[in-house]
N, C-alpha and C positions, 0 to 999 in steps of 0.2 A: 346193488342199485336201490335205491331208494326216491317215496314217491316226492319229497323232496325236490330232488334233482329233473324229473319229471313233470310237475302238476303246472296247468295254465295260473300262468299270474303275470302282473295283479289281477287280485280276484272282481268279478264285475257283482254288485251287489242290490237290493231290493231293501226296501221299507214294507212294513206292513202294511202301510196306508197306503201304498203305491197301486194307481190304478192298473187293471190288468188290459184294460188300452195301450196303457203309456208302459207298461211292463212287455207287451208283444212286440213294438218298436224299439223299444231297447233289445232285446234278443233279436230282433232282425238286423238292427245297425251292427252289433258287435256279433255278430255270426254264433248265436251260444242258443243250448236248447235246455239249458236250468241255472238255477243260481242261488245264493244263498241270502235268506231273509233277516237283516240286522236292524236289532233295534238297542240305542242307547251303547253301543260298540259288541251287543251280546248276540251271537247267535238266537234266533227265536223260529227258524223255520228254513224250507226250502221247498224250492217252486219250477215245476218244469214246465216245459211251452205245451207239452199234453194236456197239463192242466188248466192252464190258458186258454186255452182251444176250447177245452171240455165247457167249462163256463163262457164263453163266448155264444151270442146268439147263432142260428142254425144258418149258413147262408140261405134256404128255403124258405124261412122264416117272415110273415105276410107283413111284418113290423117295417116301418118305415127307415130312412138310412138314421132320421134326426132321431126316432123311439130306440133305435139299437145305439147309438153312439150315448144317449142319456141311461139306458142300460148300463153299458159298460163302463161308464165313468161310476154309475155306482158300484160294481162290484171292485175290490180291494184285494189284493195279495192275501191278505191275512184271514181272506173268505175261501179259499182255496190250495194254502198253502199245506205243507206236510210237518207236523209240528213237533213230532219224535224225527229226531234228524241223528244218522249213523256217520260217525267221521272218521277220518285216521290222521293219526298223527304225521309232522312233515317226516321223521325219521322209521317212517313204517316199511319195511320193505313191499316194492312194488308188485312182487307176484302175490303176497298179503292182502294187498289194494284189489286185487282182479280176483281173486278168489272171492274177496268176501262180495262185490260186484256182482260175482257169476252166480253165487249162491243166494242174492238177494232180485234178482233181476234189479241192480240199479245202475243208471248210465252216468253216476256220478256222485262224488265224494266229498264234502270242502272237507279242507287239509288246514289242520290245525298244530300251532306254534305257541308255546307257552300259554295255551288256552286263549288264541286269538287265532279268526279266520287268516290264514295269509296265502290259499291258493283253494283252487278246482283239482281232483283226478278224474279225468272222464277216459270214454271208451276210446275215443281220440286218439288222447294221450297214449293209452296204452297197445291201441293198433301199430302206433310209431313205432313203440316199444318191440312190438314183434316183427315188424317189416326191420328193425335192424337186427333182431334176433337171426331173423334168416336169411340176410345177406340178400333184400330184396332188389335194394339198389346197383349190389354190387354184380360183377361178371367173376365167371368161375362154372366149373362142373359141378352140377348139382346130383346128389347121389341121395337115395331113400333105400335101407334095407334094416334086415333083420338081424339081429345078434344074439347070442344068448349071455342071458342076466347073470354075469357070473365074474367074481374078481379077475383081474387082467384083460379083458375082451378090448373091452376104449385103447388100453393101450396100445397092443396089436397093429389097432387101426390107426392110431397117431405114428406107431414107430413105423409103419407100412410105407405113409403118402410123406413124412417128412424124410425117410430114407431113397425115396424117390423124386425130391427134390420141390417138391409141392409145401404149400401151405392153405392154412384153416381160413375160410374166409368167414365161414359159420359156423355154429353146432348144435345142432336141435335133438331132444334127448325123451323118447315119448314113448306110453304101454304099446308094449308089442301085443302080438296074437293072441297071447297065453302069458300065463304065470312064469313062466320061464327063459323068456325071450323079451327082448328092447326093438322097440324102432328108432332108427337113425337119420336123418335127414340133416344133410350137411354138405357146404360148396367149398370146394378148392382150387385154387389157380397154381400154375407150376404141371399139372397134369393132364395129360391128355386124356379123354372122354372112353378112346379106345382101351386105353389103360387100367383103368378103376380096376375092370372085372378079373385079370390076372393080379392083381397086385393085392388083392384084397380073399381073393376065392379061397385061402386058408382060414380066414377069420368071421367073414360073414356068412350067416344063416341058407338067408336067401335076400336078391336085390328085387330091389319092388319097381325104381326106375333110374336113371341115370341119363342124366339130362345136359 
């Protein structure tokens, strides 16, 4: 999967000269908390509603409603913007995209195509991503256990629930305990709930829950 296939588009965009009045209003009309700042078709910055906010006068603030609105219309995107801007390409694979994300605390990405903005990856996007990684939507027995990290284990468990007439609805694949062990967390339908723990109790570790 790739973030491609993933990312909000079309992408909604800002000017640098774009007041950060008229920039809060657009992020409220189209439900978005950053965006990216073009100028002359070039990337030049990006801009989050945090930073909006942060430059916005204080509602506290002893200033009149007409001194705060002449405020704000002075200050501009390009007073506030972030002007080293990290991006990935449309063909980046998406756990790429969330990684480098989690490693930057950033809640968003523009996604770039032949060196042209053509999308957004936000956290959004890739919650999606993980609510179908785990079969959120769907119905099924949900199982979490332990296995040990070692050639053939997965299969076991695939040849166990498909020889029992069951199928994969998920499969989530994540550090177990220790260095030697996997946690698993995966739904299947075709199986009863009662079943798991006999059909399984040769290959897994230990179950954590079974749902």
């Amino acid at each position: 999967m790739f973030v491609g296939e993933r990312m909000s588009h079309p992408v909604i965009t800002l000017t640098p000269e774009t007041s950060i009045h008229d920039a809060l209003a657009l992020f409220r009309k189209e439900h978005i908390r950053r965006a990216p700042v073009m100028k002359e078709g070039r990337l030049v910055g990006i801009v989050s509603e945090k930073d909006l906010l942060n430059a916005s006068p204080s509602p506290v603030s002893s200033l009149s409603v007409w001194e705060m609105n002449y405020l704000l219309s002075k200050v501009l995107v390009r007073h506030v913007m972030t002007k080293k801007v990290k991006t990935v390409e449309y063909d980046t694979p998406i756990e790429e995209a969330a990684r480098i994300m989690a490693d930057n605390k950033f809640g968003g990405l523009p996604v770039m195509r032949s060196g042209k903005v053509v999308g957004m990856i936000t956290e959004t996007d890739l919650f999606k991503v993980f609510l179908e990684l785990m079969g959120a939507r769907d119905k099924g027995v949900r199982v979490t256990a332990s296995i040990y990290d070692k050639p053939g284990e997965l299969a076991k468990i695939t040849k166990a629930i498909a020889e029992a007439g069951g199928n994969f609805v998920s499969f989530g694949f994540f550090s177990g305990e220790d260095a030697s062990t996997k946690t698993l967390t995966f739904k299947v339908e075709g199986v009863k709930k009662e079943d798991v723990k006999p059909l399984l109790s040769n290959v897994v570790k230990k179950f954590w829950d079974i749902r």
